[in-house]
N, C-alpha and C positions, 0 to 999 in steps of 0.2 A: 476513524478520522475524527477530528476536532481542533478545538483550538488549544496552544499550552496550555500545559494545568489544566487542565479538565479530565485527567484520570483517565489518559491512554496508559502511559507505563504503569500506573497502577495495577489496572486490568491485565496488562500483559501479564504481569509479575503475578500478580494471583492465581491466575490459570495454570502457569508455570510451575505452582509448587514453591515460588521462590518467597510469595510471600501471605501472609495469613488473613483474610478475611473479616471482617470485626463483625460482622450481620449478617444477614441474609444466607441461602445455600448454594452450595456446590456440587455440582454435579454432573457425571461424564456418563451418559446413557450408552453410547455406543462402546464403553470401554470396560464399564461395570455395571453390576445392578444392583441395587439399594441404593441407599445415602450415604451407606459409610466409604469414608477416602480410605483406600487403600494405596497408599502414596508410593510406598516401595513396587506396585505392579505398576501404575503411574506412569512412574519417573522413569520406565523401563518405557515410554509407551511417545514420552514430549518430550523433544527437545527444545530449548530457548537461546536463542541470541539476542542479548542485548544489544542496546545502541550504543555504549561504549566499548569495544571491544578489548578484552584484556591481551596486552604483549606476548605471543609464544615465545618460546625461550629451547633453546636446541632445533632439533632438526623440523621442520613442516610436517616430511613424513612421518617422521616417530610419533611426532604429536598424534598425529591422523592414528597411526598402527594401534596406538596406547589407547584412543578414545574407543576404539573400535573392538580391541580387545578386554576393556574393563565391563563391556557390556556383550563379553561372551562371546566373541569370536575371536576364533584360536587357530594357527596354522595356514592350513592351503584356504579355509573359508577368508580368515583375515585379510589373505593378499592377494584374492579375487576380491575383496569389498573394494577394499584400497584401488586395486586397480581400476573399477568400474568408474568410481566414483570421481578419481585425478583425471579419468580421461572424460567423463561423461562431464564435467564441469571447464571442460576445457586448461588444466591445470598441468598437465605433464610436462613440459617446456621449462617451468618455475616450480616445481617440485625438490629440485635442490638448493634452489635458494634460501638466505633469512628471512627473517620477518620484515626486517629493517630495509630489505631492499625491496620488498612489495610495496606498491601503491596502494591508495585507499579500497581500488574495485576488488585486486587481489585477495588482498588483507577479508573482504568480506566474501569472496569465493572461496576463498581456504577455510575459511569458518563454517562458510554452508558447507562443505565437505566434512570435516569436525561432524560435523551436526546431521549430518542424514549419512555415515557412514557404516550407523548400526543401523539403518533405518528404521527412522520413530516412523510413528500414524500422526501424530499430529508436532508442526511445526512452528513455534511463534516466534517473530521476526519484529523486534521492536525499532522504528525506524531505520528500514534496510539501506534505503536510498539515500541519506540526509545530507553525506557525503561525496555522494557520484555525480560525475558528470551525466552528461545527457545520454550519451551513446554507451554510458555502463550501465545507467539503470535500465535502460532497453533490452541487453543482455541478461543482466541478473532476474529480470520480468520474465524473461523466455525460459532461462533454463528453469524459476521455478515453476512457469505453468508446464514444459514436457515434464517433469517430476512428478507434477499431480497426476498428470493422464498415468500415469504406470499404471499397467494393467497386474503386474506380476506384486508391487509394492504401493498401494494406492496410500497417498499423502493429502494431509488437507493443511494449508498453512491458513495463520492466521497472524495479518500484518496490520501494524499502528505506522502510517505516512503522512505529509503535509502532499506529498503528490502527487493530486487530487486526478488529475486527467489520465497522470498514466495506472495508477491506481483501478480507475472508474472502467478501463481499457481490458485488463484480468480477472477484474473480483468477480464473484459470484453474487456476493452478498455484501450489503455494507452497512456496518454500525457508527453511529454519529453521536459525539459523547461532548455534552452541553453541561456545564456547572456540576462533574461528578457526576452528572449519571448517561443513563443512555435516554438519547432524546429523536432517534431514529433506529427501525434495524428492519433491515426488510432485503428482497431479492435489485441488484444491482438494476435488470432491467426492467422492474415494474416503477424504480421512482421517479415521483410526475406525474405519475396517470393519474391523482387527483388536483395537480395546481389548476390556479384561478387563473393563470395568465401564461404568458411566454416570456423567457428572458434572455436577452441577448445582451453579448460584451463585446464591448466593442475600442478599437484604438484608432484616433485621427489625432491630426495636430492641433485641429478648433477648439477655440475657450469653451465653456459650457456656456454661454452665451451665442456664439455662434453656434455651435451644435441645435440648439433648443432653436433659434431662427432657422436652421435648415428644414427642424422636420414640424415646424406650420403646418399642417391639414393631414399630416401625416397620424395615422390612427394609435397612437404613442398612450401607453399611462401614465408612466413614470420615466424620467430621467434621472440618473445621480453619477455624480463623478467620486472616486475612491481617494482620487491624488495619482494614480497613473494610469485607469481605462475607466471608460462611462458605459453603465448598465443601462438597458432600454428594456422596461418591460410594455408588452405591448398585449391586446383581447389574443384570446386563444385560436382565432382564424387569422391571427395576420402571420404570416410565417417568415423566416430570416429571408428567402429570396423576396419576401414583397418591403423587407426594412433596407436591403441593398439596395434592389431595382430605382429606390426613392432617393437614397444618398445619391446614387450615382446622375440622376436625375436634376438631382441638388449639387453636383460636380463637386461630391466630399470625397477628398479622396481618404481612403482605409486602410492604415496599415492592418490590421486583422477584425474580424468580425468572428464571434465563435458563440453556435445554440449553447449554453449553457441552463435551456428548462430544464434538464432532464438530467443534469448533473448536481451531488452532492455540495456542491460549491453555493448553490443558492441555500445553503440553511445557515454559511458562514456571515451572508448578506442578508437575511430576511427581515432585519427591521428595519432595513434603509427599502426593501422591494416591495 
């Protein structure tokens, strides 16, 4: 995660093989040993989706048959993969369709099939979601976390997203990439366990002027408003039911209030917090 430019797609692309490194090393411990890239075992090992997806052209299937067979599967193995994969993606229905008559979720589910129909180990997914609606990227989340669980084909993806909640929902682990480099990387649910405060976002109709007169005696740090919700950060014992219990008290009414200490989204904010 991060903000543009700051060397998500960069990253991807380098992991990928797609693109070359100018410094520092590279190295895939669970997939080889030494330092030296062996790129043709590699490339047999990651697939990559970019975030712009290139036009298929002929048939869906064929595309699928042909990816699946340049990478060594041939005959009755090929159209068990195929098979697995159109139905385990939920795709069989629009298997004969073009490309042209897909939607954007489509379009990126016929790719994840593309793309794990030889089944790689490792999967990179450069802005999956950027395009989807709400209720496709909830989908596209699912099918790739039961992917991961495979016990018979264990897959580890590695995704660059701006959506940061449903993101923070699947990952394991999350790296945060600040002016080109990495400026966070750590297990999903350990971040926070050292912040100084609590932070909560919050949406009402009140100016920040009214806001600020509501919470008078209220044990508050900071307030800041962005331009469309005001962040409260508050001491590490006041917790969001004791920052509700108060608005309400203060008869503010809320369109939403959301903990966000514990969420990536406060390193997007941290010199305002």
């Amino acid at each position: 995660m991060g903000e543009n430019a700051t060397g998500k797609t960069t990253l991807c692309r380098i992991l990928a093989g797609d693109l070359k490194h100018d410094k520092g090393t590279l190295r895939y411990p669970l997939f080889q040993k030494g330092s030296r890239l062996d790129w043709l075992r590699l490339k047999r090992l990651i697939s990559y989706v970019p975030q712009e997806i290139p036009k298929w052209h002929g048939s869906l299937l064929d595309n699928i048959r042909y990816e699946a067979a340049i990478h060594g599967m041939k005959g009755q193995e090929n159209r068990k993969a195929i098979a697995y994969i159109i139905q385990r993606l939920g795709l069989s229905e629009h298997a004969e369709k073009s490309w042209v008559q897909l939607s954007g979720g489509y379009k990126l589910r016929f790719t994840l099939a593309k793309a794990l129909v030889w089944k790689p180990r490792l999967l990179i997914l450069d802005e999956p979601l950027a395009n989807l609606d709400i209720k496709t990227q909830v989908v596209v989340l699912n099918d790739l976390l039961n992917l991961v669980k495979s016990l018979r084909h264990p897959l580890a993806v590695l995704i660059s997203s701006q959506q940061l909640h449903e993101i923070e929902a699947v990952a394991d682990h999350l790296l945060f990439m600040q002016g080109g480099e990495l400026a966070h990387q750590g297990r999903t649910a350990d971040y926070g366990d050292a912040r100084q405060h609590n932070t909560f976002e919050l949406g009402c109709a009140l100016t920040y002027a009214g806001l600020a007169g509501c919470l008078e005696g209220f044990p508050y740090e900071k307030l800041w408003y962005n331009g469309m919700s005001y962040f409260i950060t508050t001491p590490l014992e006041v917790s969001g039911f004791d920052l509700l219990q108060h608005l309400a008290g203060q008869q503010v009414q809320c369109h939403y209030c959301r903990d966000i200490s514990r969420s990536i989204k406060t390193k997007f904010y941290e010199a305002h917090l």
